[in-house]
C-alpha positions as CSV (number, residue, x, y, z in Angstrom):
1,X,-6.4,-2.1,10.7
2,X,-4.7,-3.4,7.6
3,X,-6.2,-2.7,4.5
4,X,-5.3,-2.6,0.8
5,X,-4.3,1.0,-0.8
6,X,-3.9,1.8,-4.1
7,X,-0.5,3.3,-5.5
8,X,1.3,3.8,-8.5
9,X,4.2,2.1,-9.6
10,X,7.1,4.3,-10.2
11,X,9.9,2.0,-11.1
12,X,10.5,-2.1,-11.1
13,X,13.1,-3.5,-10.3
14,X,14.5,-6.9,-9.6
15,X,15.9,-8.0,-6.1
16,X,17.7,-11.3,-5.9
17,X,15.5,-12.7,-7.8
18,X,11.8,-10.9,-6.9
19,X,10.1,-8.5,-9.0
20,X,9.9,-5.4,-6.8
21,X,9.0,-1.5,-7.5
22,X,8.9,1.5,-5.8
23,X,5.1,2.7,-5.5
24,X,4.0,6.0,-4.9
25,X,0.9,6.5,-2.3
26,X,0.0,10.2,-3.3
27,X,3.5,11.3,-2.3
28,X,4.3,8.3,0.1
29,X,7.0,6.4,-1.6
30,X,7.7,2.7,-0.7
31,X,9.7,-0.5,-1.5
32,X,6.6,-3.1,-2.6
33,X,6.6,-7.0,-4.0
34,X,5.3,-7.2,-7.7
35,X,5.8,-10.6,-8.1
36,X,2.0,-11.4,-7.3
37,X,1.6,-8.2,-10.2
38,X,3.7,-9.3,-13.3
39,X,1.8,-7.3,-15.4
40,X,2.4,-4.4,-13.7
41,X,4.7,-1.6,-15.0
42,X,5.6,2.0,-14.2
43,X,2.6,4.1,-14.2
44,X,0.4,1.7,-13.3
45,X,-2.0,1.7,-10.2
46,X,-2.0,-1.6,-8.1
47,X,-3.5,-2.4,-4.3
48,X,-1.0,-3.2,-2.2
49,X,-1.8,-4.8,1.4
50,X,1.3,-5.9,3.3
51,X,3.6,-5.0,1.1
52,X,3.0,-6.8,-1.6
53,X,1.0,-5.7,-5.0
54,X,-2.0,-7.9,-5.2
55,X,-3.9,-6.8,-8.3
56,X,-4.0,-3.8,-11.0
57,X,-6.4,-1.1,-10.8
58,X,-7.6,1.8,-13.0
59,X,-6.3,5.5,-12.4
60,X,-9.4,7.0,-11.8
61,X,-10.2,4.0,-9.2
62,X,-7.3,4.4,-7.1
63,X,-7.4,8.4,-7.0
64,X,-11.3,8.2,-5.7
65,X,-10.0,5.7,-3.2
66,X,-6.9,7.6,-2.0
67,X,-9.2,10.7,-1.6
68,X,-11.7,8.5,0.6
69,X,-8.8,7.1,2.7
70,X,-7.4,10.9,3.7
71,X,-11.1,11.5,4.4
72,X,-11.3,8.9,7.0
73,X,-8.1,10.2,8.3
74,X,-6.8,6.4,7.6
75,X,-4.3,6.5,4.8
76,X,-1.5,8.1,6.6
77,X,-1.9,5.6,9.6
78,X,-1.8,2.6,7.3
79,X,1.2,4.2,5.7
80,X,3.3,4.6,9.1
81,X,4.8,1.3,10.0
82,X,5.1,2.8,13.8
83,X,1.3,3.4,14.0
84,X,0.2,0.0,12.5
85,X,2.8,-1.9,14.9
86,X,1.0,0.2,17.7
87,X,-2.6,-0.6,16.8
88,X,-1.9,-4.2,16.4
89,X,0.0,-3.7,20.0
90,X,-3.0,-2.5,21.6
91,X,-5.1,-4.7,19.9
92,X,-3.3,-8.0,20.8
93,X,-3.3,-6.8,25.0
94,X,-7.4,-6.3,24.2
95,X,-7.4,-2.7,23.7
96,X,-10.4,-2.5,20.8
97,X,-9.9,0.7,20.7
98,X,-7.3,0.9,17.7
């Protein structure tokens, strides 16, 4: 599965020359692209799929969808690099299980 998940945007930076930030998925911290997001600053919400911040979204928007993601017991496995590389794994062999 790969899908997009809101964070917030707790610092930007620059990084030879792309706009990057640290974002914040409900106490998940990660290194993300804002170059796609220029407008984006610290305290903002955006959705990030694949590492890279592909639109702005309100607070209340991104909290309702956080809380739906841990519901469906999803957000932590889209958050794990080690679980996503095994689900596209067993996908790729035919395993439609994942």
């Amino acid at each position: 599965m790969c899908l997009g998940i809101p964070g917030k945007v707790v610092e930007v930076y620059d990084l030879d020359g792309a706009r990057m930030g640290k974002v914040d998925f409900d106490g998940i911290v990660k290194e993300i692209c804002l170059s796609f997001v220029p407008e984006a600053e610290v305290g903002d919400y955006t959705i990030v799929h694949v590492g890279f911040g592909i639109t702005k979204v309100d607070e209340e928007s991104a909290h309702e969808t956080l809380a739906l993601m841990k519901e469906m017991g999803v957000l932590e496995a889209e958050l794990d690099a080690s679980v996503a590389l095994a689900e596209e794994e067993a996908i790729a062999k035919g395993d439609d299980r994942a």
